[in-house]
C-alpha positions in Angstrom: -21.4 -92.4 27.6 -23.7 -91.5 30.2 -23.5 -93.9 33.7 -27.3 -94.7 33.2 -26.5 -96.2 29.8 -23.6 -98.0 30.6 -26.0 -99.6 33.6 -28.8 -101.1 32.3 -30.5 -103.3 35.3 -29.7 -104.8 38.2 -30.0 -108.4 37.4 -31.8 -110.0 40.7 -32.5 -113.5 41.2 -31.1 -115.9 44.5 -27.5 -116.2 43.6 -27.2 -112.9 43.2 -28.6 -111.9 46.5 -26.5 -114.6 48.2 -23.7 -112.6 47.3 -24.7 -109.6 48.0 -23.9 -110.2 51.9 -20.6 -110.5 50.4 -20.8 -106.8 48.8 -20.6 -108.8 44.8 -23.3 -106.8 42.8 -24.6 -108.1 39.5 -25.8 -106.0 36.8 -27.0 -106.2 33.4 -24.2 -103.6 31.6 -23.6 -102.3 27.8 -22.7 -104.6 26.1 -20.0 -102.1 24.2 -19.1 -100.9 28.1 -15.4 -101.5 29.2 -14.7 -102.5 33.2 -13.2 -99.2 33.7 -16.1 -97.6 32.0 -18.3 -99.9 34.2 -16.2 -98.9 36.9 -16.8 -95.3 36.7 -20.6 -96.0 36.5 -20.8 -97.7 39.4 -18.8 -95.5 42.0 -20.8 -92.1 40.2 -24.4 -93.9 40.4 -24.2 -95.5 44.3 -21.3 -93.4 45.4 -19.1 -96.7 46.7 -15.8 -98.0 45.7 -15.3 -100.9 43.6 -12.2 -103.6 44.1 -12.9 -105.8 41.3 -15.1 -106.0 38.5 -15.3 -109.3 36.1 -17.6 -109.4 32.7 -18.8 -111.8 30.8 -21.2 -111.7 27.3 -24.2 -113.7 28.0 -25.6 -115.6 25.1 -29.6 -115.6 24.7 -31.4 -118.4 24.8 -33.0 -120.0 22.1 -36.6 -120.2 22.3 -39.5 -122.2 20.6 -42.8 -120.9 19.8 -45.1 -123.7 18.0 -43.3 -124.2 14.8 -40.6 -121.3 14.9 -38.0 -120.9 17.0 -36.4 -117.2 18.1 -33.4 -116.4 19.8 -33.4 -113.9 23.1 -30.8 -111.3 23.0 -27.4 -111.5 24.2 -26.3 -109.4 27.0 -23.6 -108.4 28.7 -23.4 -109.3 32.7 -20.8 -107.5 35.6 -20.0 -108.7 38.7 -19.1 -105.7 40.5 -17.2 -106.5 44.1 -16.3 -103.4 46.5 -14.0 -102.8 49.0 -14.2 -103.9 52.6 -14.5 -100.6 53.9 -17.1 -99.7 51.3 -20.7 -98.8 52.2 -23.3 -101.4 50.6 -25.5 -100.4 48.0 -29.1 -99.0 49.4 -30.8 -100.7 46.2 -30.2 -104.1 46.9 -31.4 -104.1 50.4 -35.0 -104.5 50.0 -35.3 -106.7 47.5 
């Protein structure tokens, strides 16, 4: 697979920009992606090295519209931590 579609999005909200000072990264992944496939992504896209990476499959949320009721997809969410010595990722900064 392809490092662009193993990383779909950067998921951005203020948790996740919190821990950015702390060089943690979220981002919305593949949901058929592996760590060390997410791994690879990562340190090929931004050019960093990862310490840690920890996944989890989001569930989406059920939503009403009137009388019917839909379901969101699910997803698949990675925290990705780097090392100390690491440089931070560029993208993050602005936002």
């Amino acid at each position: 697979m392809n490092p662009y579609d193993i990383l779909v999005k950067p998921v951005v909200t203020e948790r996740t920009m919190q821990e950015a000072e702390e060089k943690k990264y979220t981002f919305n992944v593949n949901k058929k992606a592996n760590k060390y496939q997410i791994k690879d992504a990562v340190e090929e896209v931004f050019g960093v090295k990862v310490a840690k990476i920890s996944t989890m499959n989001m569930r989406g949320k059920l939503k009403k519209m009137g009388r019917t009721q839909g379901r969101r997809p699910d997803w698949k969410k990675a925290i990705v931590t780097l090392t100390p010595d690491s440089k931070e990722i560029k993208f993050f900064e602005n936002v």
